[in-house]
RODO-2510 file (C-alpha; in nm, 4 decimals, decimal comma):
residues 500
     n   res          X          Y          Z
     1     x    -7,7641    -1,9832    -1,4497
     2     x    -7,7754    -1,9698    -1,1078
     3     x    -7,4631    -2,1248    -1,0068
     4     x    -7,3177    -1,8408    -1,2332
     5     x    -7,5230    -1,5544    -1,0380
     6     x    -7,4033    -1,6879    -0,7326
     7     x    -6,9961    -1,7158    -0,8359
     8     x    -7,0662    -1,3423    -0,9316
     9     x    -7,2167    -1,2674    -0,5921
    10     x    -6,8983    -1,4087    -0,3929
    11     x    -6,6382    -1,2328    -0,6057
    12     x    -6,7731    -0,9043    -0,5731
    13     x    -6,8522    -0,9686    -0,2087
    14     x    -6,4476    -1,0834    -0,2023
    15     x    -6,3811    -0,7472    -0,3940
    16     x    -6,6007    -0,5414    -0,1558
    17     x    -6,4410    -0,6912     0,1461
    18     x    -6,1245    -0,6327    -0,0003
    19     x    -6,1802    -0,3116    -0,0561
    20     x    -6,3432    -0,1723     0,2765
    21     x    -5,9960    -0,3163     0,4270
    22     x    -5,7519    -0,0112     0,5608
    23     x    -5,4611     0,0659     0,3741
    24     x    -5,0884    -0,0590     0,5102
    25     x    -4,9310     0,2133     0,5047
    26     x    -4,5253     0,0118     0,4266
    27     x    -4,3035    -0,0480     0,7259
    28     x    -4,0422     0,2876     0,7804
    29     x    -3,7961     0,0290     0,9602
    30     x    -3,8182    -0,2058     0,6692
    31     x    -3,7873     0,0155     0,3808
    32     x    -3,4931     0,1960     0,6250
    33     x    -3,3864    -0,1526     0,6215
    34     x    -3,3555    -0,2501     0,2750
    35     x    -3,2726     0,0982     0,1534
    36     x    -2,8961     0,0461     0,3916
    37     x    -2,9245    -0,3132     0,2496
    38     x    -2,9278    -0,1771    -0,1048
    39     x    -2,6418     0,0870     0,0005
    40     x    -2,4175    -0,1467     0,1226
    41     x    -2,3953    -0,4017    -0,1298
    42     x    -2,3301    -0,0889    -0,3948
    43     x    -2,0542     0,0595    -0,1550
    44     x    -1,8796    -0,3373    -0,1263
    45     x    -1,8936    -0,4000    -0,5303
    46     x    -1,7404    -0,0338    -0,5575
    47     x    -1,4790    -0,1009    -0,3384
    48     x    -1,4019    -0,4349    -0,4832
    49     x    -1,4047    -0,3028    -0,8064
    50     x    -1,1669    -0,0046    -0,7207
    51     x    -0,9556    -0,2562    -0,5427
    52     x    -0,8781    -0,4564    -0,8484
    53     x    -0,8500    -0,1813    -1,0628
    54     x    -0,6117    -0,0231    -0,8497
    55     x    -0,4202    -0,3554    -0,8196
    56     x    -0,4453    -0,5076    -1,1429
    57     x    -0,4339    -0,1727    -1,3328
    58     x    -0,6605    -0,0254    -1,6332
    59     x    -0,7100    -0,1531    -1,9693
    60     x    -0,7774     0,1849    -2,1333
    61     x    -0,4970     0,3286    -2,4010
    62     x    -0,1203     0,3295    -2,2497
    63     x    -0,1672     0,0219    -2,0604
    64     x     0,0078    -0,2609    -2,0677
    65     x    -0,2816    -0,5529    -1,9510
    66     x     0,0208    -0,7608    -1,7786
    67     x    -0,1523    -0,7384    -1,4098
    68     x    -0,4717    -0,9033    -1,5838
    69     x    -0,2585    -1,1982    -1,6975
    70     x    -0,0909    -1,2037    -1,3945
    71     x    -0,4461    -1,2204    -1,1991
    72     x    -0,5882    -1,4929    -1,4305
    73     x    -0,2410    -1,7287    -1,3650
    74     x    -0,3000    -1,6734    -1,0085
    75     x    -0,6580    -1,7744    -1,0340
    76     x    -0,5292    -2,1071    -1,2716
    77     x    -0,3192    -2,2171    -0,9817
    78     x    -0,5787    -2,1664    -0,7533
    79     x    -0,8124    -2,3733    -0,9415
    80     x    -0,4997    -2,6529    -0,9744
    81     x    -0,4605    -2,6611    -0,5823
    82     x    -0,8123    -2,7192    -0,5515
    83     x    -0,8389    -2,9671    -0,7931
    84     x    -0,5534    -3,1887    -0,6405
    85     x    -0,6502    -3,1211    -0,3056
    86     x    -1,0472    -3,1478    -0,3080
    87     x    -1,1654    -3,1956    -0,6347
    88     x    -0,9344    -3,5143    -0,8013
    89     x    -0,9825    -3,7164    -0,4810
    90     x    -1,3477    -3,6685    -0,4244
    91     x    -1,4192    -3,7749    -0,7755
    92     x    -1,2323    -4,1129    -0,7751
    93     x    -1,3961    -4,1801    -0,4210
    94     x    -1,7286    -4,0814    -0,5148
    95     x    -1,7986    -3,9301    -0,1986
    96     x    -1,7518    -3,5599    -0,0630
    97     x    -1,9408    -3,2501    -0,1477
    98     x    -1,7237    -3,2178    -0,5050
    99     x    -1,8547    -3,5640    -0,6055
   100     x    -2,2256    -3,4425    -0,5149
   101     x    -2,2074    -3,1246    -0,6922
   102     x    -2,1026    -3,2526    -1,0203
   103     x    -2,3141    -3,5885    -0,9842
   104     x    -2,6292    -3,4077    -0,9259
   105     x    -2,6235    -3,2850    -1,2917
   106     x    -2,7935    -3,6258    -1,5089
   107     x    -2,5354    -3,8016    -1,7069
   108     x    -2,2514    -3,6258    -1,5769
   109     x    -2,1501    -3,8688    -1,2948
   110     x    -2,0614    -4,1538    -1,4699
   111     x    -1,8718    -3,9083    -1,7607
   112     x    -1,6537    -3,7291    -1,4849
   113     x    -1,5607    -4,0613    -1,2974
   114     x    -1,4385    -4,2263    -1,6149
   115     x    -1,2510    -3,9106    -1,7309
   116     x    -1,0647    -3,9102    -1,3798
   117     x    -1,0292    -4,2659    -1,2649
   118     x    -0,9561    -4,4242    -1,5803
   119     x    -0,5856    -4,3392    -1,6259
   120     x    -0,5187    -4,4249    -1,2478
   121     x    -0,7267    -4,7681    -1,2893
   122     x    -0,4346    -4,9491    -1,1975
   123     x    -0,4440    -4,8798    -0,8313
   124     x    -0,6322    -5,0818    -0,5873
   125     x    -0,9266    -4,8296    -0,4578
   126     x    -0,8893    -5,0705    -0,1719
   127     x    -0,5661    -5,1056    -0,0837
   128     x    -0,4155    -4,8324    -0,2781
   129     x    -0,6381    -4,5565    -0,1676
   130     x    -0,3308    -4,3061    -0,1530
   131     x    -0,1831    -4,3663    -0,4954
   132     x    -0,5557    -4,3107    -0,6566
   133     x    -0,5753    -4,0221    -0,4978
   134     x    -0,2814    -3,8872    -0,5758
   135     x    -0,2885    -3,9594    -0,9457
   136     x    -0,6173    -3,8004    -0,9484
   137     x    -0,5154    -3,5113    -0,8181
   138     x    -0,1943    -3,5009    -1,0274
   139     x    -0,4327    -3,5469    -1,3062
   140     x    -0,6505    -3,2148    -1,1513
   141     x    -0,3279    -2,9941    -1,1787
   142     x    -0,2412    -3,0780    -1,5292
   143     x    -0,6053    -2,9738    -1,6558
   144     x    -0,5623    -2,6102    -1,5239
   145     x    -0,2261    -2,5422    -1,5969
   146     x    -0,2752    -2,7260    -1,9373
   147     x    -0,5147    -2,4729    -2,0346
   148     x    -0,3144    -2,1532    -1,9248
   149     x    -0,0026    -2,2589    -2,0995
   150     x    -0,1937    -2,3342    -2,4514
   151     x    -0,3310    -1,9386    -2,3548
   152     x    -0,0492    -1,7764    -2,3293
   153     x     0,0990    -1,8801    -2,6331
   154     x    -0,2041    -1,8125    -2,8397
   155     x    -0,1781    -1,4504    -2,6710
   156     x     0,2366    -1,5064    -2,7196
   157     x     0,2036    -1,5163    -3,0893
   158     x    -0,1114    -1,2880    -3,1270
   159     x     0,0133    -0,9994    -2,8998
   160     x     0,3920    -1,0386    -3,1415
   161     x     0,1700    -0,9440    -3,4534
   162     x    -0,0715    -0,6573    -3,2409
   163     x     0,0822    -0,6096    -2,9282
   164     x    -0,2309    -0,4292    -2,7998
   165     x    -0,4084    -0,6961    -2,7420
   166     x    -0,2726    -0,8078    -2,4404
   167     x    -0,4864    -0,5236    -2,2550
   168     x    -0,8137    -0,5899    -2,4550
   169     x    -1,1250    -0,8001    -2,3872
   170     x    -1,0083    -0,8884    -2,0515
   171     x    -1,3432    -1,0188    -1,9348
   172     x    -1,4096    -1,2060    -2,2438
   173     x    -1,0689    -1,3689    -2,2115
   174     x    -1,1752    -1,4764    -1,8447
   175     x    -1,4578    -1,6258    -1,9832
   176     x    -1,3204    -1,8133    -2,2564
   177     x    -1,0482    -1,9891    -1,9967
   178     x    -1,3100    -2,0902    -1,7105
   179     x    -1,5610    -2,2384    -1,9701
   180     x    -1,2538    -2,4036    -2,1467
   181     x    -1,1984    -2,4854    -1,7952
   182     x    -1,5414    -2,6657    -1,7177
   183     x    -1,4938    -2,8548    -2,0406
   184     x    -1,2021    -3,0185    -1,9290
   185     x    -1,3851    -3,1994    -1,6202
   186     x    -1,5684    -3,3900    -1,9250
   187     x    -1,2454    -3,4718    -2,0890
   188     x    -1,0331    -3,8554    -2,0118
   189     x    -0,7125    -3,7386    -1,8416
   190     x    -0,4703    -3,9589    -2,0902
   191     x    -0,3494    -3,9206    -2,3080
   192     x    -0,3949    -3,5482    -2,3402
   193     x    -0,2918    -3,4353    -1,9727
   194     x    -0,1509    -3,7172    -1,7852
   195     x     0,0824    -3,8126    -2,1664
   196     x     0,1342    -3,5031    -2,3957
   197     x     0,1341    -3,2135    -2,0934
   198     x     0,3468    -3,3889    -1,8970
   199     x     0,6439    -3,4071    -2,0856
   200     x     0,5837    -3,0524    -2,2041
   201     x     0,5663    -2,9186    -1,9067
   202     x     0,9175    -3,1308    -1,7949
   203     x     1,0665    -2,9481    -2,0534
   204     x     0,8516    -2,5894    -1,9745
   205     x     0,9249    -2,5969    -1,6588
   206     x     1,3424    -2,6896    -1,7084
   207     x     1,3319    -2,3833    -1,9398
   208     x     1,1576    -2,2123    -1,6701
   209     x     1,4282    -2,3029    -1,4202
   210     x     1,7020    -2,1018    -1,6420
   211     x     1,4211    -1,8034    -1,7217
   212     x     1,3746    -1,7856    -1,3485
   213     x     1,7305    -1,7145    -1,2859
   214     x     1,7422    -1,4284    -1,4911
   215     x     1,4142    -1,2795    -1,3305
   216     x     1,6076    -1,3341    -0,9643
   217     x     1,9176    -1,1531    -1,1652
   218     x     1,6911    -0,8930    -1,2418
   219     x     1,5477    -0,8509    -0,8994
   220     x     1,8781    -0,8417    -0,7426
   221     x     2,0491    -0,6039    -0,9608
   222     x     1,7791    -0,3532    -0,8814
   223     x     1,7508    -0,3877    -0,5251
   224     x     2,0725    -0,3406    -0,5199
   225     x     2,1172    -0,0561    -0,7135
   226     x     1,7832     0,0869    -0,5186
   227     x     1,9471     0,0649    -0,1979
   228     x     2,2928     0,1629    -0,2745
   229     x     2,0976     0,4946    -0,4544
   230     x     1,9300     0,5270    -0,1084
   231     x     2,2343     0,5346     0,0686
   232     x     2,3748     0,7986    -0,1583
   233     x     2,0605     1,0187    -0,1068
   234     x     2,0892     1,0139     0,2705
   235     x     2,4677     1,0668     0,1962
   236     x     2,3463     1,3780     0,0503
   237     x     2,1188     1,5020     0,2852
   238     x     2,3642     1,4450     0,5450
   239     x     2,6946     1,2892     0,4923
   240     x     2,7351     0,9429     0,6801
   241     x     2,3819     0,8742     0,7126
   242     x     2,3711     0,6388     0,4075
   243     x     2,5672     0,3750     0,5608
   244     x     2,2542     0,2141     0,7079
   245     x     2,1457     0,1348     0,3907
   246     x     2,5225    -0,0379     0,2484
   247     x     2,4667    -0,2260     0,6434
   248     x     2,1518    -0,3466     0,5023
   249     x     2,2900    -0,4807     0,1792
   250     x     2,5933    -0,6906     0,3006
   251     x     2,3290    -0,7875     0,6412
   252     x     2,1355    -0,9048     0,3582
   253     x     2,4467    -1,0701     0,1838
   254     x     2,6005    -1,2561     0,4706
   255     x     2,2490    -1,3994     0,5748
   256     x     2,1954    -1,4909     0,2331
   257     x     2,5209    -1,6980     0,2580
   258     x     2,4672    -1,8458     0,5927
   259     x     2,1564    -2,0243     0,4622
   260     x     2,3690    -2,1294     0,1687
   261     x     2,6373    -2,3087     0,3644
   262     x     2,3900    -2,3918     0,6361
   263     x     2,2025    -2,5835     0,3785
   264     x     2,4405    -2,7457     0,1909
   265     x     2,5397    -2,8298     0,5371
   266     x     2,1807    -3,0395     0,5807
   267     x     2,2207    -3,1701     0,2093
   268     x     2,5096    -3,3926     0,3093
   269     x     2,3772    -3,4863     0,6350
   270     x     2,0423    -3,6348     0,4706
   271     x     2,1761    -3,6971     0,1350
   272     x     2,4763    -3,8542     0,1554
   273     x     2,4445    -4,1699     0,1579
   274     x     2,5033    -4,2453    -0,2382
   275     x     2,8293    -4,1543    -0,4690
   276     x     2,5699    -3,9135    -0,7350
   277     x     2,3942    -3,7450    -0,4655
   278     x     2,7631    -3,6327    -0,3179
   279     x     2,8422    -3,5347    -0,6467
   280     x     2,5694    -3,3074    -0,6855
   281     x     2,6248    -3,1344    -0,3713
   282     x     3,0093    -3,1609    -0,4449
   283     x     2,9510    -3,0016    -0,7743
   284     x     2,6973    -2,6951    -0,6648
   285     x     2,9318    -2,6054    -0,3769
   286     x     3,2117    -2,5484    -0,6512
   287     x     3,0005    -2,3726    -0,8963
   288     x     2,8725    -2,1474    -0,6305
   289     x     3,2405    -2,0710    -0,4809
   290     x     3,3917    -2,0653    -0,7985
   291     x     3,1052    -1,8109    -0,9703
   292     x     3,1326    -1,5625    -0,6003
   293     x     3,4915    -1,5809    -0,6940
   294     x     3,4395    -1,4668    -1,0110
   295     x     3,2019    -1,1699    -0,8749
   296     x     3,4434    -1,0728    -0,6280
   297     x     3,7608    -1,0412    -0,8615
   298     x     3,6345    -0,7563    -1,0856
   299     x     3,3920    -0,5141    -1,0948
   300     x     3,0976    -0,6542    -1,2702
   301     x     2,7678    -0,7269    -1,0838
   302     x     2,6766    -0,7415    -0,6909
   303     x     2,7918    -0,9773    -0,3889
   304     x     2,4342    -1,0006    -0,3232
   305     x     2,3303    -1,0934    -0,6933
   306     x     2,5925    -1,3361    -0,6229
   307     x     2,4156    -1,4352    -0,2484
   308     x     2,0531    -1,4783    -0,4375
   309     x     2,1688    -1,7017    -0,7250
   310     x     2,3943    -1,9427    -0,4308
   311     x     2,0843    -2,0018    -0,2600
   312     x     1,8872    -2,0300    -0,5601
   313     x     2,1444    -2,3054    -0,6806
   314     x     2,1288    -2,4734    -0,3402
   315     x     1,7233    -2,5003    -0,3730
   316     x     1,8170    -2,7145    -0,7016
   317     x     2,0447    -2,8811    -0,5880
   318     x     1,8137    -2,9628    -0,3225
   319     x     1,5379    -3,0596    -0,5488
   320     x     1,7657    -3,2926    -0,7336
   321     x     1,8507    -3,4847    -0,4838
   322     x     1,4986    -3,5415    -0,3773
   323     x     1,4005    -3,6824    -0,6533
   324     x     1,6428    -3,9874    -0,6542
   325     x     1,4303    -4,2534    -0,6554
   326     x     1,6678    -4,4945    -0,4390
   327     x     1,5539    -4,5035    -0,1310
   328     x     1,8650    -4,5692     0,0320
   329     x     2,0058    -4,2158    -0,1548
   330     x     1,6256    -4,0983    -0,0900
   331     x     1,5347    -4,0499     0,2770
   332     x     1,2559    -3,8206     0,1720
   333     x     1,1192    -4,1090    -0,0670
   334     x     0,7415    -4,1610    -0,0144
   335     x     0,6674    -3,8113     0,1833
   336     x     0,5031    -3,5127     0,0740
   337     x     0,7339    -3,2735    -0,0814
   338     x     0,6094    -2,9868     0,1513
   339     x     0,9102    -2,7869     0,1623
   340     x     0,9630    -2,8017    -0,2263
   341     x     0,6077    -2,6848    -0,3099
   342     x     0,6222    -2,4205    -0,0650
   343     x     0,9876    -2,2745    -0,1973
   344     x     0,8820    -2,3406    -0,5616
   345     x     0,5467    -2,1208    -0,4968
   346     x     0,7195    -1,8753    -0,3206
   347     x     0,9598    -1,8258    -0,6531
   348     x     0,6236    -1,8680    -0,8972
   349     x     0,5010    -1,5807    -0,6423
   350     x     0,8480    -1,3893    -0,7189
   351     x     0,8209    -1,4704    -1,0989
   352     x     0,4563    -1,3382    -1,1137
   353     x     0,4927    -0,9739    -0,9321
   354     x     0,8171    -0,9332    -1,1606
   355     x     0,6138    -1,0217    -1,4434
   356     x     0,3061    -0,8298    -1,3605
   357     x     0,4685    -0,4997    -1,1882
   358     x     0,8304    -0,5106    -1,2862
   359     x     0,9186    -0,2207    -1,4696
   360     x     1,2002    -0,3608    -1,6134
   361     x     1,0801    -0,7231    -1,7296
   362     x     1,0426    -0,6483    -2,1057
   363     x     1,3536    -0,4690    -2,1290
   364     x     1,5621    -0,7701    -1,9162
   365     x     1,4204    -0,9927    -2,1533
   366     x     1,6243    -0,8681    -2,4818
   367     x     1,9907    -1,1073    -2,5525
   368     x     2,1908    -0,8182    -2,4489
   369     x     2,0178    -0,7509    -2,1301
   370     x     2,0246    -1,1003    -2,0356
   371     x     2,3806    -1,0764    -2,0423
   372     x     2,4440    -0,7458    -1,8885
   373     x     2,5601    -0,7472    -1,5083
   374     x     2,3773    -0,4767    -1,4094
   375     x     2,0498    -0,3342    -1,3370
   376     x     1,8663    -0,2714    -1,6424
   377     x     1,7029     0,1210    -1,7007
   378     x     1,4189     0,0898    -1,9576
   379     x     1,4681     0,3500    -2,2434
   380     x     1,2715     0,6654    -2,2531
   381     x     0,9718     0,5164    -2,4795
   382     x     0,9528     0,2309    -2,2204
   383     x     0,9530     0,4395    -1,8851
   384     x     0,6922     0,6999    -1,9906
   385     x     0,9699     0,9788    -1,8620
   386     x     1,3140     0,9920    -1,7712
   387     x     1,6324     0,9899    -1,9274
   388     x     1,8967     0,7514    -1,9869
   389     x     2,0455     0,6222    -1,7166
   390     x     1,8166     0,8049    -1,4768
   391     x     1,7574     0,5655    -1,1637
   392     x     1,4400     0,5605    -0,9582
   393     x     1,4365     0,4882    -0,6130
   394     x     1,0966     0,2788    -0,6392
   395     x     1,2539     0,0275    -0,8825
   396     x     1,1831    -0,1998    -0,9656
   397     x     0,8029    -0,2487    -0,9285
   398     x     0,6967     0,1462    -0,9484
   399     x     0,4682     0,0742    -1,2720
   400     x     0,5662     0,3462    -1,5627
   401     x     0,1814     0,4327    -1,5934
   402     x     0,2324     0,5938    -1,2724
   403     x     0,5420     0,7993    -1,3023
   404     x     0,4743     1,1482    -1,3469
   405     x     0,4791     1,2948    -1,7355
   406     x     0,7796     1,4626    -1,7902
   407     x     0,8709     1,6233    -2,0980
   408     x     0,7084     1,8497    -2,4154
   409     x     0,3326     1,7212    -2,4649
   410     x     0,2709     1,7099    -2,8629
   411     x    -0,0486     1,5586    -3,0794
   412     x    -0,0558     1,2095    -3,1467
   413     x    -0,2258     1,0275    -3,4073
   414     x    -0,5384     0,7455    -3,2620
   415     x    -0,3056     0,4521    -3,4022
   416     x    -0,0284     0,5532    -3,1743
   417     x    -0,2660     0,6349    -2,8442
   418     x    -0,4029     0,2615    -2,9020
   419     x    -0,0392     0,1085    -2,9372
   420     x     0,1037     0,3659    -2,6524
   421     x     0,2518     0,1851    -2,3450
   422     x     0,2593    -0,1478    -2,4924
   423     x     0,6222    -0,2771    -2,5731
   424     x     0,7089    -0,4491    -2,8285
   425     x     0,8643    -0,7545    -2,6285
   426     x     0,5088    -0,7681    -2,4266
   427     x     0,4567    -1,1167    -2,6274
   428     x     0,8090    -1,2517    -2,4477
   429     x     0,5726    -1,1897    -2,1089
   430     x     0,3268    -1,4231    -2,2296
   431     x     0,5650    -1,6830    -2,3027
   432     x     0,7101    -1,6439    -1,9727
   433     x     0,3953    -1,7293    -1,8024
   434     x     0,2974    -1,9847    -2,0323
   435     x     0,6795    -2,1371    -1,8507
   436     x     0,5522    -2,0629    -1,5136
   437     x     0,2324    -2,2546    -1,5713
   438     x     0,4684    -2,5608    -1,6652
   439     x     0,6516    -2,4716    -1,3684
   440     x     0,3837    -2,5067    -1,1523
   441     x     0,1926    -2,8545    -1,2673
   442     x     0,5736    -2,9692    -1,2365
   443     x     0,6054    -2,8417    -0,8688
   444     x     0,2847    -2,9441    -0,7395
   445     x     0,3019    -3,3284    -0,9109
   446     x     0,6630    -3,4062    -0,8058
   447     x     0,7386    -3,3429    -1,1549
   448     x     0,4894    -3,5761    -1,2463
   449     x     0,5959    -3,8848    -1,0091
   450     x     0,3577    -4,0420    -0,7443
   451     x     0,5579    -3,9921    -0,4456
   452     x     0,4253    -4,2979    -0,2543
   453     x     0,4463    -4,5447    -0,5310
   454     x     0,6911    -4,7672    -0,4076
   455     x     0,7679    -5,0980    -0,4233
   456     x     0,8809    -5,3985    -0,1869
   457     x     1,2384    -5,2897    -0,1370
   458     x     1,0915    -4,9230    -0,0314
   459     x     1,2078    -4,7675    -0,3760
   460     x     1,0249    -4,5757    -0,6439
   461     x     0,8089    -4,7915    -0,8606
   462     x     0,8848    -4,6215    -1,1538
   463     x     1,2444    -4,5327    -1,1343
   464     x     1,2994    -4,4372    -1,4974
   465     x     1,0800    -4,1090    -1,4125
   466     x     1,3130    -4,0063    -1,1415
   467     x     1,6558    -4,0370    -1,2671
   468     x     1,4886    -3,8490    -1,5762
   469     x     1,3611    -3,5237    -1,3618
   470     x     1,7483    -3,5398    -1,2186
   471     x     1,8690    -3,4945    -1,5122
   472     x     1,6331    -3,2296    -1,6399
   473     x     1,7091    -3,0744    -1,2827
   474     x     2,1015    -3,1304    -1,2954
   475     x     2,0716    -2,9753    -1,6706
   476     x     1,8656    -2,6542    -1,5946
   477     x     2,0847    -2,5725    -1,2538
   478     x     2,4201    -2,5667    -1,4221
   479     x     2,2364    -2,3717    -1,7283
   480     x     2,1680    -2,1172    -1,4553
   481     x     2,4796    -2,0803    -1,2555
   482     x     2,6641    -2,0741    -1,6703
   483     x     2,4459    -1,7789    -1,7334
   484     x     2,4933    -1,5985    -1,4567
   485     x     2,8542    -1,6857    -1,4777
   486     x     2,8565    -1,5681    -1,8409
   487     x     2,7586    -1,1814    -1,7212
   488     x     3,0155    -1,1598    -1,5361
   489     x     3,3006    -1,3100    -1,7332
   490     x     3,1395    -1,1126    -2,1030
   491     x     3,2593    -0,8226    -1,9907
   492     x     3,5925    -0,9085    -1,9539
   493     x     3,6141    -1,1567    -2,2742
   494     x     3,4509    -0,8552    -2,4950
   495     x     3,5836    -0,5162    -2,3276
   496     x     3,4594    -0,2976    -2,6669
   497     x     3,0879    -0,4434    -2,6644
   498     x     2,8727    -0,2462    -2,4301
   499     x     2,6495    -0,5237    -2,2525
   500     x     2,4737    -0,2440    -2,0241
***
């Protein structure tokens, strides 16, 4: 009892003495402080979130929800440079800040390694280092752009039956590919990556080759058109003060052509050395003389259409070539493809603001559009105002959700405001990026060869994989420079079918 009288004693002396202490009255520089604290983070999330909705565009009724895939493909790639780069490697080393993050988790370590390392098992950590690495990493890209491509054609076929779906649940979608993503770490690379993707995305990314060609077509067209339209304004204003503009389109054309030639030049100078790489060159200088030729005999398409596709057929021709896998053919044989990666994400980069701002991708993407050797004017439905055959001078990435309303304003039903703004060939734009994520584990792996796995006489250690990705190559360029080809001769073969 009186142990208990005296704990009761010291806590109200405690309580007295905290009591008779003098009030704090708070800090004015500290609540100042966390009051422009508080302000600042709200002013940086508004302006980030302003930012990517003024970027990547709304997802409310009339919208399209392209820039959203676009963003999420951009975000897959980054993830796939990462994981070749940083992440792949500093698994199969088990060392590096990667390796610690994921090992730290209990059970996880041992999972991981064995998902990454056991497909490249065959390569000496000791004295192959290089090779491990790089089939790790190769292994990294595929899981990425694995995952995009089986996305796109879920929202392919999903957006052909509701085609308002491709501007819904954008943050759910987001979350469904990143945790789809972090499963994937936990799953063995073969035969599901390193096997099955791979030869899908060979033949993706071929197809992707030939769909990329009529994008470029499409690009060219309109900046042509654009600037010749340009010209004719000034003409308007004030007659002879258009010609800068026609200067600026054959400027365009002639350098355009010098890199061509200048190239091609290079090819035979480093490439020369076997009968099949001549013959490539040989053949891609004729197809790109013989398809100008074409161009400049009648009145169908552009000289500088013409100038993009030559130096797009060059860059295959190019990556053909590299991909012999005799060395003496080769001289590039066991380096880093630098050059190819950075032209083939510069394209992607092409590919994805067409796809994603392009007012005209849908419409470019019907049979007759593909074939018509001109720029293509979306109807009136598409362009949200206009009429037929009207030309804008912001084509062809002014978005038709911001062109101003023309026209009589009338009462729609809900079903049509939900459906409004979203074409019915939206689904084709899914496919299309599911072909650029193909593209792009292809361009990043070499299509899918280890560039320093050579053997004794210095050539590729798996030479079957070469000579097949030249042929894939060799198949998709002269698929391109037919098709292109093909708009310009249809005209002339079928003078009563209107290809515009």
């Amino acid at each position: 009892a009186s142990q208990r009288r005296s704990l009761l004693l010291c806590q109200i002396n405690r309580t007295t003495s905290l009591a008779s202490q003098p009030h704090r009255p708070p800090n004015n520089e500290q609540a100042m402080g966390q009051a422009v604290s508080l302000g600042l983070v709200y002013c940086c999330f508004t302006a980030a979130g302003s930012l990517c909705q003024s970027c990547f565009g709304t997802t409310a009724p009339g919208t399209t929800g392209r820039k959203r895939a676009v963003l999420l493909l951009s975000m897959a790639i980054m993830v796939a440079l990462w994981f070749q780069y940083q992440v792949g490697p500093s698994i199969v080393r088990r060392s590096g800040w990667a390796w610690h993050m994921y090992s730290m988790i209990p059970g996880t370590g041992k999972l991981i390694y064995n998902a990454w390392h056991d497909p490249c098992q065959q390569y000496d950590p000791e004295t192959e280092l290089k090779l491990l690495e790089q089939c790790a990493g190769n292994a990294g890209v595929f899981r990425p752009m694995f995952l995009s491509t089986i996305f796109f054609l879920l929202f392919a076929g999903a957006t052909k039956v509701v085609p308002s779906l491709n501007r819904e649940a954008w943050p759910a979608k987001y979350c469904i590919y990143f945790f789809a993503l972090l499963i994937s770490m936990f799953i063995p690379s073969a035969p599901l990556f390193s096997g099955f993707f791979l030869w899908v995305a060979r033949f993706g990314a071929a197809a992707f080759v030939i769909m990329q060609q009529v994008i470029l077509i499409d690009v060219a067209y309109n900046w042509n058109d654009d600037w010749v339209e340009r010209a004719n304004e000034a003409d308007r204003i004030s007659f002879g003060e258009g010609s800068g503009w026609l200067q600026a389109v054959i400027g365009t054309c002639v350098a355009f052509y010098s890199v061509t030639i200048i190239a091609i030049g290079f090819l035979y100078k480093w490439f020369d050395d076997c009968p099949e790489n001549t013959w490539v060159i040989t053949l891609t200088l004729l197809g790109i003389i013989a398809m100008t030729a074409i161009q400049l005999s009648g009145t169908e398409g552009s000289l500088l259409t013409s100038s993009v596709i030559s130096l797009y057929a060059t860059y295959l021709c190019f990556s053909i070539v590299s991909k012999n896998p005799n060395a003496t053919c080769n001289p590039r044989l066991g380096h880093d493809d630098v050059w190819g990666i950075t032209i083939g994400l510069f394209l992607t980069t092409i590919s994805l603001i067409w796809t994603g701002w392009s007012w005209s991708a849908e419409e470019r993407l019907n049979v007759d559009a593909v074939q018509s050797a001109k720029a293509v004017v979306p109807s009136p439905e598409a362009s949200n105002g206009g009429g037929e055959g009207a030309l804008n001078l912001d084509v062809p990435f002014l978005n038709p959700e911001d062109q101003p309303t023309t026209g009589v304003v009338t009462q729609n039903s809900g079903a049509d405001d939900m459906t409004a703004g979203v074409g019915p060939h939206v689904w084709k734009l899914n496919i299309v990026m599911a072909l650029i994520s193909c593209y792009v584990a292809m361009i990043l792996t070499g299509w899918g060869t280890l560039e320093a796995a050579l053997d004794d006489n210095m050539n590729a250690a798996n030479p079957t994989a070469g000579r097949i990705n030249m042929a894939i190559l060799g198949i998709s360029q002269w698929l391109a420079i037919g098709l292109y080809t093909w708009t310009l001769v249809a005209p002339r073969v079928f003078p009563d079918r209107d290809f515009s």
